[in-house]
C-alpha positions as CSV (number, residue, x, y, z in Angstrom):
1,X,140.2,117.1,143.2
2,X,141.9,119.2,140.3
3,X,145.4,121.3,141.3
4,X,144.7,125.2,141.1
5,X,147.0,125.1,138.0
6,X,146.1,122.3,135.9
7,X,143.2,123.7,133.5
8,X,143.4,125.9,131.0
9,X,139.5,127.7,131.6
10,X,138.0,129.0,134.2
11,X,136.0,127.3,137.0
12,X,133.0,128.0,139.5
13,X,131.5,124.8,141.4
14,X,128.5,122.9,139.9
15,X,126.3,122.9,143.2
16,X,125.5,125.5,146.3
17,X,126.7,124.1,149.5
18,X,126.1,125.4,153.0
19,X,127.8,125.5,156.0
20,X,127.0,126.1,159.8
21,X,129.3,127.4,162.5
22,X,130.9,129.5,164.9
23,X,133.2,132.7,164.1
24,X,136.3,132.2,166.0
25,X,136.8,136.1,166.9
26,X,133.6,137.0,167.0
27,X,131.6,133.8,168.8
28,X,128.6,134.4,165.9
29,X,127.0,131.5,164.6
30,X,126.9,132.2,160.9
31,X,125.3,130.5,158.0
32,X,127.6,130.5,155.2
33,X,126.4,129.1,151.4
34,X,128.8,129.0,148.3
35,X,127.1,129.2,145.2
36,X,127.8,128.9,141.7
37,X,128.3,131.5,139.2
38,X,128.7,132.5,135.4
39,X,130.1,135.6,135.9
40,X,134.2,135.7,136.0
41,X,134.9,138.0,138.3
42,X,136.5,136.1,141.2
43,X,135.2,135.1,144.6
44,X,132.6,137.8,145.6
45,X,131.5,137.7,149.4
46,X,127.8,138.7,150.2
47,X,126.7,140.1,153.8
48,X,123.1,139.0,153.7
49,X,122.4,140.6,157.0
50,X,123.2,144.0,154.7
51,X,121.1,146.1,152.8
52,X,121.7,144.8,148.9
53,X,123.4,147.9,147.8
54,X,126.0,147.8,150.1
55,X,126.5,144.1,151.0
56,X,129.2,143.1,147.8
57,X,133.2,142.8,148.8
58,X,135.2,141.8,145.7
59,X,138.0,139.6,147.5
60,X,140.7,141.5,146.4
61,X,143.9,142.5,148.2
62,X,142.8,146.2,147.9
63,X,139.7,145.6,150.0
64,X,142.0,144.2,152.8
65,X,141.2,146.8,155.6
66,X,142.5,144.4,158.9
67,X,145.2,141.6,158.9
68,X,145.5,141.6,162.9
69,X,144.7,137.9,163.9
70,X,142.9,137.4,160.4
71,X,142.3,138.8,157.4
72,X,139.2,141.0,156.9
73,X,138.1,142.5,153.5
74,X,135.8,146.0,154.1
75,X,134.1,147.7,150.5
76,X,133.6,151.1,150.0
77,X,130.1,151.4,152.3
78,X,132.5,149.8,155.7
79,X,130.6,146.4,155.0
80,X,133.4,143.6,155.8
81,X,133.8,140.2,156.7
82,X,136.8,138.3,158.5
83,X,138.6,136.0,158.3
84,X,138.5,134.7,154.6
85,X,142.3,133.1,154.3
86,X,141.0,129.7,154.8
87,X,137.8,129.5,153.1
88,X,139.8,131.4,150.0
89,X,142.5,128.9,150.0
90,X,140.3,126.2,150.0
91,X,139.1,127.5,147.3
92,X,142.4,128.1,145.3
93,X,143.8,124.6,146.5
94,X,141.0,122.9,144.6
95,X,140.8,125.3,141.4
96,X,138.2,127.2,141.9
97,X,138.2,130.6,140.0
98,X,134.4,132.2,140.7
99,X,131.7,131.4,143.2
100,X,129.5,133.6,145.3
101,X,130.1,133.7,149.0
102,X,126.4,134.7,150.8
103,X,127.1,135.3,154.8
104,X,124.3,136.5,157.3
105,X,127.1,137.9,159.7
106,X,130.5,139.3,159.6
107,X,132.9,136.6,160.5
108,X,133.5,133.2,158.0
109,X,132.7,130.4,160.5
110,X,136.0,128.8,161.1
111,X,134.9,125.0,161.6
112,X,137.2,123.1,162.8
113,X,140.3,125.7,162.4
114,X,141.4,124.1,159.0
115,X,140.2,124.0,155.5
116,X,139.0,120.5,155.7
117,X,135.1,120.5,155.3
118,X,135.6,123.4,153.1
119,X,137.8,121.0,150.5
120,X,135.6,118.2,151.3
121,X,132.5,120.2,150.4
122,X,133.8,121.7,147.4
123,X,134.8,118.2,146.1
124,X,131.1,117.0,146.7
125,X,130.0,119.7,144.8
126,X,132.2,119.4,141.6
127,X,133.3,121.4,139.2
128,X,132.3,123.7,136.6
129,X,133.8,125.4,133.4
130,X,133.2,128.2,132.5
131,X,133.9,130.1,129.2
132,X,136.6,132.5,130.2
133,X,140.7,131.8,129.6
134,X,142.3,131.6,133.3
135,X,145.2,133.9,133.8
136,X,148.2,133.8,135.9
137,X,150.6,136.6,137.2
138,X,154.1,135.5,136.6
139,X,156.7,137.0,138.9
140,X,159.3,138.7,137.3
141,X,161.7,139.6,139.7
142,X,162.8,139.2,143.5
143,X,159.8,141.2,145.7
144,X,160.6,140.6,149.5
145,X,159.0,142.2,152.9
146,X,160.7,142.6,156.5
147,X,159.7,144.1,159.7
148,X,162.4,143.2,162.4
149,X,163.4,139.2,162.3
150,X,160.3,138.2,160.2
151,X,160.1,138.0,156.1
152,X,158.1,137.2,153.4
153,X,159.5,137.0,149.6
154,X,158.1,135.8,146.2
155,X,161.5,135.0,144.2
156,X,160.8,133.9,140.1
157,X,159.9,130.3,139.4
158,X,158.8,128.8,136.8
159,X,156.1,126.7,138.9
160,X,154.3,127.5,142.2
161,X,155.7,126.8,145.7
162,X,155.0,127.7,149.4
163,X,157.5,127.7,152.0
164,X,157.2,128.5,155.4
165,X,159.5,128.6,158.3
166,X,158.7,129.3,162.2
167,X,160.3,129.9,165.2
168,X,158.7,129.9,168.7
169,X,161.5,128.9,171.0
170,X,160.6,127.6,174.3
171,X,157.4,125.9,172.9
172,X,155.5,122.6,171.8
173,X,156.3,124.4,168.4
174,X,160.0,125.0,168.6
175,X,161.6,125.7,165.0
176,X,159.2,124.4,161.7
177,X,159.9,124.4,158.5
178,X,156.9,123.2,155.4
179,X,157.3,123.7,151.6
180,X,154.5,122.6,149.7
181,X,154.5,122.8,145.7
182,X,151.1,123.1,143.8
183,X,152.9,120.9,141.0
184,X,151.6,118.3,143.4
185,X,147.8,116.6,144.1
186,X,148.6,116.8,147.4
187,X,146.8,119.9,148.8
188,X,144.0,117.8,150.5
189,X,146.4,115.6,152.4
190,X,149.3,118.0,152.6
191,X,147.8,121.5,153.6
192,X,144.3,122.1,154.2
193,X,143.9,119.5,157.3
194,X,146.3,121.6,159.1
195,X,144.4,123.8,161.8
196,X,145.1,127.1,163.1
197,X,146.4,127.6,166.6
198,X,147.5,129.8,169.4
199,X,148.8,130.5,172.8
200,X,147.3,129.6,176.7
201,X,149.0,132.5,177.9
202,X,147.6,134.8,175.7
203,X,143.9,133.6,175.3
204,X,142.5,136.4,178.5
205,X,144.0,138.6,176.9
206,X,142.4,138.7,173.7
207,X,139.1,137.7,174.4
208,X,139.4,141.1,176.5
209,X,140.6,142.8,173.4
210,X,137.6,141.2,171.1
211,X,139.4,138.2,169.7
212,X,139.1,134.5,170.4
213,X,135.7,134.7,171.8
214,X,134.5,131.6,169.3
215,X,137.6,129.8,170.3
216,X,137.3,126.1,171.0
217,X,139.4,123.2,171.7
218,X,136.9,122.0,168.9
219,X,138.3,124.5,166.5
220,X,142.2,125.3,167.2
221,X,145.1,124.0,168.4
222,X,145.8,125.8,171.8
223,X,150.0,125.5,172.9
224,X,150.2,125.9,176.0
225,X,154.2,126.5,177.1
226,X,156.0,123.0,175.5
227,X,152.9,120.7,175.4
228,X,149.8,120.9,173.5
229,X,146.5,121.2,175.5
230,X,144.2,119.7,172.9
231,X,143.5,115.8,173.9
232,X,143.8,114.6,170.3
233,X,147.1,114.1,168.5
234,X,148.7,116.5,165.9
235,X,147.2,116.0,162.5
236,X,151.4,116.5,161.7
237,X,154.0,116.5,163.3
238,X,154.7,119.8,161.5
239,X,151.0,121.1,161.5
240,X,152.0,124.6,162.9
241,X,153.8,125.1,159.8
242,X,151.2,123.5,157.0
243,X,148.9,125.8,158.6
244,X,151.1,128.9,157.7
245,X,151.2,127.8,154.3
246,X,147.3,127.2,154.3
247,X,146.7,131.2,155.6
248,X,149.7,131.8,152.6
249,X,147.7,130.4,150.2
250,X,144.3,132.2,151.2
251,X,146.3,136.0,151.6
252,X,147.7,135.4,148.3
253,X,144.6,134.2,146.3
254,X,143.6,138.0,147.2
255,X,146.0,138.9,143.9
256,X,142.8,137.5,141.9
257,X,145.2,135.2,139.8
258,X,147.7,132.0,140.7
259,X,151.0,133.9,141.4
260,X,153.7,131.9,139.5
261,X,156.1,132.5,141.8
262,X,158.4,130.8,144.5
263,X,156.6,132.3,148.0
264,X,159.2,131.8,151.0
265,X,158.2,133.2,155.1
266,X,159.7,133.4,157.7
267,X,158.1,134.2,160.9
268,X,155.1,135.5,158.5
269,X,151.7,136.2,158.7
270,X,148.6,137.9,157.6
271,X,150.0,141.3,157.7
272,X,153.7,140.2,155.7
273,X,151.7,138.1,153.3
274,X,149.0,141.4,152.4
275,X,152.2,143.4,152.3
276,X,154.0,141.2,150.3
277,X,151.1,141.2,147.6
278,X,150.7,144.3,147.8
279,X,153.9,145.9,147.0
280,X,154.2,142.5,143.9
281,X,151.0,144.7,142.6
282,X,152.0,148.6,143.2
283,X,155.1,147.9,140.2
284,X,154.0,146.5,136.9
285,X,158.1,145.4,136.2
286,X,157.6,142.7,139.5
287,X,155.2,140.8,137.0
288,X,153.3,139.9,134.0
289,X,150.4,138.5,133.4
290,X,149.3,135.8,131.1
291,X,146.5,133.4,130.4
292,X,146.9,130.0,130.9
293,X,147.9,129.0,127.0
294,X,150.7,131.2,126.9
295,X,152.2,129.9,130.3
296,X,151.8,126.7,129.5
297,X,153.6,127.2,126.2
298,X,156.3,129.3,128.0
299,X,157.0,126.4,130.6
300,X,156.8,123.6,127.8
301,X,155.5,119.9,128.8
302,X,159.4,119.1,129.9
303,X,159.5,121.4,132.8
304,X,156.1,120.4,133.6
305,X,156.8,116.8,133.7
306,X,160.1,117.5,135.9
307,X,158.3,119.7,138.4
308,X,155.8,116.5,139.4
309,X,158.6,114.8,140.5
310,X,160.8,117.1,141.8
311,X,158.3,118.2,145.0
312,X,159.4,115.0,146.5
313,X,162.9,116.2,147.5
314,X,161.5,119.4,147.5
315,X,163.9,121.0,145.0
316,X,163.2,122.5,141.5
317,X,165.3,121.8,138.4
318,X,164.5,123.1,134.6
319,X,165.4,121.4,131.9
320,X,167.4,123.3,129.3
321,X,165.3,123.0,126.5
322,X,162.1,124.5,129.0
323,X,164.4,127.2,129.9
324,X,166.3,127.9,126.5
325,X,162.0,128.2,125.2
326,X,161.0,130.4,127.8
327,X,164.0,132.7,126.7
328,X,162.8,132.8,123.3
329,X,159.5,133.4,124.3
330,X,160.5,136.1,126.5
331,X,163.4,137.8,124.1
């Protein structure tokens, strides 16, 4: 499976796939297909079960109209569909730039919580090029988010990282910490087996509010005080946090571009991370964007070669002659 950063052009997948399931929020059984595309316009979402005219949603952080629970994208005629993050960071994690997502109802069936068959699909499929440059928005500058004791920050990088951070104290969750770097291969095994979760206590409650009524043992991970209720293992010991990054990576792909940035949350979620992107895109001085040539000149093969081994420790170091170029370029 090719990283999200490691070709130069533009990508769609070489063959539709189709999916079965169950919406987690709204208990729908929805058939989903992905299918390829020569048209470079991103990842455009189809409601089938919509007249044709008013069935397109461009996934684009400006069509983000709910982020409670999930992330729903609504066009201009109120036609939406929910929660996107993991099928659009599946799609990120393994590279893929353009594909047409056709839905017959309004919820993205959510499997089994992660973005496992998704990847595992996508794979199948394979990969196509396309004849369009890739871009990438470079972060220029320190762009950070609070509400209360929660955060959510992109800070300049010369590479693409994700860390989160969690705190649920008096739970099997406790305090979590996961950074994943895209320099890696890892996002199969690293991030998108992670599944989503929530709370015993809460569960009434929001199936009485219109949530959770597609929630299974089958599909989440259900906490339940300080022990977990599901009768399988944790995929990680630090799954809770993975999956953070995994809905991370999905918000964010809503920019339309890789964001070359360093992402950091803590206590995050949907709403921080639409936030976050949000105010990056409202100020033209947080960023600037590129195609793939130029980054890849500005970063230099030293700094690429250090960055593949430096998400071991988890740390980030340039070499001066990668930063001393990028200077030049940028001067």
């Amino acid at each position: 499976m090719m990283s999200s950063l490691k070709s130069h052009y533009q990508t769609t997948i070489d063959k539709a796939i189709s999916f079965v399931g169950i919406g987690v929020h709204s208990g729908e059984v929805a058939i989903l297909k992905l299918k390829p595309t020569t048209m470079t316009r991103g990842i455009v979402f189809r409601r089938m079960d919509v007249s044709p005219d008013k069935r397109e949603i461009l996934a684009r952080q400006y069509n983000v109209s709910s982020t409670t629970l999930s992330t729903t994208l609504t066009n201009d005629y109120g036609t939406s569909v929910s929660t996107v993050e993991h099928l659009m960071a599946a799609l990120y994690g393994c590279g893929i730039d353009n594909v047409i997502v056709e839905v017959d109802g309004p919820e993205i069936p959510i499997l089994d919580g992660s973005a496992r068959d998704f990847v595992v699909n996508i794979e199948q499929a394979g990969v196509r090029y396309l004849e369009k440059e890739r871009s990438v928005l470079w972060v220029q500058r320190k762009v950070e988010v609070v509400d209360g004791d929660k955060s959510a920050m992109f800070l300049p990088s010369f590479s693409q990282s994700f860390s989160v951070s969690l705190d649920f104290p008096g739970t099997a969750i406790g305090q979590q910490a996961f950074r994943y770097d895209s320099s890696s291969l890892g996002f199969k095994q690293q991030v998108a087996n992670a599944r989503t979760f929530g709370f015993a206590e809460q569960v009434e409650a929001l199936k009485a509010a219109g949530f959770a009524k597609g929630g299974l043992l089958s599909n989440a991970i259900l906490v339940d005080k300080e022990k977990v209720v599901n009768p399988e293992q944790l995929r990680y010991k630090t799954e809770f946090a993975r999956h953070k990054v995994l809905d991370a990576m999905g918000d964010l792909a809503l920019s339309g571009y890789p964001i070359i940035a360093d992402y950091h949350s803590h206590k995050g979620g949907h709403d921080l991370n639409h936030k976050l992107v949000t105010k990056l895109m409202a100020d033209q001085r947080n960023w600037r964007l590129m195609t793939y040539t130029e980054y890849a000149d500005l970063v230099g093969p030293q700094f690429i070669a250090s960055s593949k081994s430096a998400h071991k420790t988890g740390e980030i170091s340039f070499s001066h002659d990668a930063l001393a170029h990028a200077r030049l370029k940028e001067g």
